[in-house]
N, C-alpha and C positions, 0 to 999 in steps of 0.2 A: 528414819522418818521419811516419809513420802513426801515431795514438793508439795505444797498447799495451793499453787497457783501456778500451774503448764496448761503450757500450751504442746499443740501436736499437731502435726501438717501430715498430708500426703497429698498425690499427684494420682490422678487418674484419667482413664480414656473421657474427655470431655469437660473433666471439671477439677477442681482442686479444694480439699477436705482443711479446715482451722479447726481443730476442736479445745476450747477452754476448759479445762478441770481445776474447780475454784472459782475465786473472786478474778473476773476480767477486771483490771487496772494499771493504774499508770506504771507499773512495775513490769506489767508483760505484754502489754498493750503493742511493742516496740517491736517484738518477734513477729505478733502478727502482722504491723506495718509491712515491715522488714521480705515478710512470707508473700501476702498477698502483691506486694508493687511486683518481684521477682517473674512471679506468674503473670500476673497483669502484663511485664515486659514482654514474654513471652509470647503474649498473643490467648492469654484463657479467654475466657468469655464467659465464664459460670466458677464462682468461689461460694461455698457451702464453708457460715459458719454454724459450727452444731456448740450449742446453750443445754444439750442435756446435761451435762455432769457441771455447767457453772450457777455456782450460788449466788451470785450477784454480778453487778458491772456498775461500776465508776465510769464519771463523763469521761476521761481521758478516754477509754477502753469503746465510750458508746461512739465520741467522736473518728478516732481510731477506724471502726466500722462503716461510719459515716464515710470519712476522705475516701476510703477503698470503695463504697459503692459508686462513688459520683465518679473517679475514673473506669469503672467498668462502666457506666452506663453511659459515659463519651463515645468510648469503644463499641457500642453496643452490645454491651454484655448485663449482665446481672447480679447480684450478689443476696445470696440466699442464705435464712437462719431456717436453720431445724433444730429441734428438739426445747424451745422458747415455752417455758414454763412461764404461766400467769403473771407473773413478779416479772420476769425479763421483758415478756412483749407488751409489759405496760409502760416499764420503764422506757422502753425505743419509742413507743406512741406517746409520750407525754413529753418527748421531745421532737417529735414530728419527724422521724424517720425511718418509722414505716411506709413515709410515700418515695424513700429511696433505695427500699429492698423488700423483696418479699418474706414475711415471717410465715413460717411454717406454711409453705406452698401445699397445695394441696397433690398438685400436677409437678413435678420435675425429674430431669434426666435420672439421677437418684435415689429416688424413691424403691424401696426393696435391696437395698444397697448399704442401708447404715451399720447394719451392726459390723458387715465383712469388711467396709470402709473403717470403722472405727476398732479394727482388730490388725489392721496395715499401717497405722499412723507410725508418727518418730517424735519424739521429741525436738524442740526449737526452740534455742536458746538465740536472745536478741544479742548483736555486736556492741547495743548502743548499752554503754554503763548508768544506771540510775546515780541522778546528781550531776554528772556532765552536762557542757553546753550543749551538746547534739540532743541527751535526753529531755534538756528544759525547753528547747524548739522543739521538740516531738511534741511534747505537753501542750506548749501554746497552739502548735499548728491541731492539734483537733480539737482544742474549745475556741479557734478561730473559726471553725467549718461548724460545729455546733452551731456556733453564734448565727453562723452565714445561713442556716437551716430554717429561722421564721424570727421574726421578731421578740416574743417573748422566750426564745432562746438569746438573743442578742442582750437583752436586757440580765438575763439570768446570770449569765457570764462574763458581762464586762465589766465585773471586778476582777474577775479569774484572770483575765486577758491582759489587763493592766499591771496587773501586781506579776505576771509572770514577763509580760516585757520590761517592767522597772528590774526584773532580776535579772535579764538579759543582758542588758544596758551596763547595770553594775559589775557582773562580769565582767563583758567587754573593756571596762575603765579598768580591772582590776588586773587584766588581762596584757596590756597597755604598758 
């Protein structure tokens, strides 16, 4: 049976490829993290996440995207979605973060590129185990950045936010 939910990376002259096949979520969300900070080290300036083949995204996954645009755009870089079917780029705008990436650009480096780009990917498997401490701060840290995104973001998810540092905490004691 085929993963329900990969991710796929590649590296190219000028920019670096995340593609989701499936539901983007707090499950894989982590690899992307993982992919995009590596580059971003590196000095990219342009990460292309491509939404054609994902049928949905979860806040972990929309946050997720979030954090990685606001450090490229420190950098002076950018962080770009192609192939943002109706359902995806409404979901990013009803969270207010299409004013932190561009959805389906009309102009980029890119462009005439997707399908030969999306024939070189790899597979990317995150390090971080779902259910771990490292996983449950990935989780909080992008519905903290959601949160940080506009106020009725803030408001939407600070149950989210709380209930996931009372699980932190507990840990922590448990941990102890």
């Amino acid at each position: 049976m085929a993963n329900a939910c990969s991710i796929k990376v590649g590296k190219f002259e000028g920019f670096s490829w995340i593609r989701c096949e499936g539901k983007g979520s707090f499950l894989n969300s982590a690899a992307v993290k993982e992919f995009g900070e590596s580059r971003i080290k590196r000095g990219e300036l342009c990460l292309v996440v491509d939404l054609q083949a994902c049928s949905a995204m979860d806040s972990t996954f929309m946050g997720t995207l979030a954090g990685l645009a606001n450090r490229l755009t420190e950098n002076g870089g950018v962080l770009q979605v192609t192939g943002a079917a109706e359902k995806s780029r409404r979901s990013l705008e009803d969270l207010g973060l299409d004013f932190l990436m561009a959805i389906n650009p009309e102009q980029a480096l890119w462009k005439g590129f997707e399908e030969k780009a999306r024939d070189l990917l790899k597979p990317k498997v995150a390090g971080v185990k779902a259910g771990t401490v490292l996983h449950t701060r990935h989780i909080l840290e992008a519905h903290e950045i959601l949160s940080e995104a506009n106020d009725g973001n803030r408001k939407m998810f600070s149950g989210v936010v709380s209930l996931l540092e009372d699980e932190l905490a507990e840990k922590a004691r448990r941990s102890d």
